[in-house]
C-alpha positions as CSV (number, residue, x, y, z in Angstrom):
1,X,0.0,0.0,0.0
2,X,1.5,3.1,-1.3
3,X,0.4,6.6,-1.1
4,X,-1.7,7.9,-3.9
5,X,-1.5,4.7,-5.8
6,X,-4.3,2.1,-5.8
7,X,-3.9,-1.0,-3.8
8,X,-1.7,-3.7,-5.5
9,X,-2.6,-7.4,-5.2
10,X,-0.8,-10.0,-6.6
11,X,2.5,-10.9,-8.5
12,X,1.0,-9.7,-11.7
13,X,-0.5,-6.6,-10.5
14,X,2.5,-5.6,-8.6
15,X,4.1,-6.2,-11.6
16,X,2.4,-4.1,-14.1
17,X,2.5,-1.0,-11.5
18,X,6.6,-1.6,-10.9
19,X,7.1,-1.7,-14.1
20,X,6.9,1.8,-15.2
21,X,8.1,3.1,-12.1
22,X,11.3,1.0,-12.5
23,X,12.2,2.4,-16.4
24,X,12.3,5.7,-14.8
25,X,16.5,6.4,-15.1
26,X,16.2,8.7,-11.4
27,X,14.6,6.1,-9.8
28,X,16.5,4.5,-6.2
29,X,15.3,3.4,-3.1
30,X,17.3,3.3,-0.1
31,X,16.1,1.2,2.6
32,X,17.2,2.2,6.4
33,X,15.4,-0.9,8.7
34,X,15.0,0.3,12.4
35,X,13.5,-2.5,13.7
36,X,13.3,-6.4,12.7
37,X,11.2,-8.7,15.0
38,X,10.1,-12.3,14.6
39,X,6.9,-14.0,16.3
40,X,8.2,-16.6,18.8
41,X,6.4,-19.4,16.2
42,X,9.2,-17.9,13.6
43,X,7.1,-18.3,11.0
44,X,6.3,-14.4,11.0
45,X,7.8,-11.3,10.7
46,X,8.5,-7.9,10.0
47,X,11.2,-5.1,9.6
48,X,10.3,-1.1,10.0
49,X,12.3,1.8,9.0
50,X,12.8,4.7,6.9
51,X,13.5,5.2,3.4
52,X,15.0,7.7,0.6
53,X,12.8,7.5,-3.0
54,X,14.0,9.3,-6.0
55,X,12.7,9.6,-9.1
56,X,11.1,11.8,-12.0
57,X,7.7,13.9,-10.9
58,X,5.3,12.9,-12.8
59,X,4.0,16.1,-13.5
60,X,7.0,18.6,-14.1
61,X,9.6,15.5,-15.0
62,X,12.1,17.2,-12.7
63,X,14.0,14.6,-10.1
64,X,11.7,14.4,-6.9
65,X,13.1,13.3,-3.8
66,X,10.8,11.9,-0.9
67,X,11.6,10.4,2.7
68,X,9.4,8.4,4.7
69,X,9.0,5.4,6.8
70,X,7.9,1.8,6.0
71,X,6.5,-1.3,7.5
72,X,6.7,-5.0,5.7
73,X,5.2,-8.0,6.8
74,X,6.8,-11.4,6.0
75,X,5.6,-15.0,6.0
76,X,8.3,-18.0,6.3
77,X,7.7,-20.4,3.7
78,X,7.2,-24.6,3.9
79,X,11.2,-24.4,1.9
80,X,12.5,-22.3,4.0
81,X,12.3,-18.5,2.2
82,X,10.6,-15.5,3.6
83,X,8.1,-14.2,1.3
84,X,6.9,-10.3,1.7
85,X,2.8,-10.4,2.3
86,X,2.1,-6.9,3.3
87,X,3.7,-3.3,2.8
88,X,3.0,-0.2,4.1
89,X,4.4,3.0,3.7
90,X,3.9,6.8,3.8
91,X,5.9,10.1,3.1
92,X,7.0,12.4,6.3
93,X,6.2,14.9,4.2
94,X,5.7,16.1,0.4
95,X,8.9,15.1,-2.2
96,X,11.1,18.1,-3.0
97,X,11.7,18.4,-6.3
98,X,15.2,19.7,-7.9
């Protein structure tokens, strides 16, 4: 769940919404986790933090830049690998654009 973008569901419908996102050349995402617990089952668990996007305004095309925090959710799976369920972000505050 992204701010002011539609819920996405699904491998394919994540993937039709990344992909334009991704062909922008100013795009990067750094990731700063704060926090990483796991339920005491260990077969949940999630990291918080804060994060740096960049990437073209839509509007004026200039490089925006926009800091926030996140939350993701993650399953363990029956092999072994931890699969992201749910993600949740939102912006401290509007992007600054160059």
């Amino acid at each position: 769940m992204f701010p002011n973008a539609p819920v996405m569901t699904g491998k394919d419908a994540i993937g039709k919404a990344m992909k334009d996102v991704l062909a922008d050349p100013n795009w990067s995402l750094a990731l700063q986790p704060v926090q990483v617990e796991v339920s005491r089952s260990g077969d949940l668990g999630y990291v918080r933090g804060t994060y740096v996007l960049t990437a073209s305004d839509p509007a004026s095309k200039k490089v925006a830049t926009e800091k926030g925090r996140f939350v993701t959710i993650f399953r363990k799976e029956a092999d072994g690998s931890w699969k992201a369920v749910q993600e949740i972000s939102n912006a401290e505050a509007p992007a600054t654009i160059q």
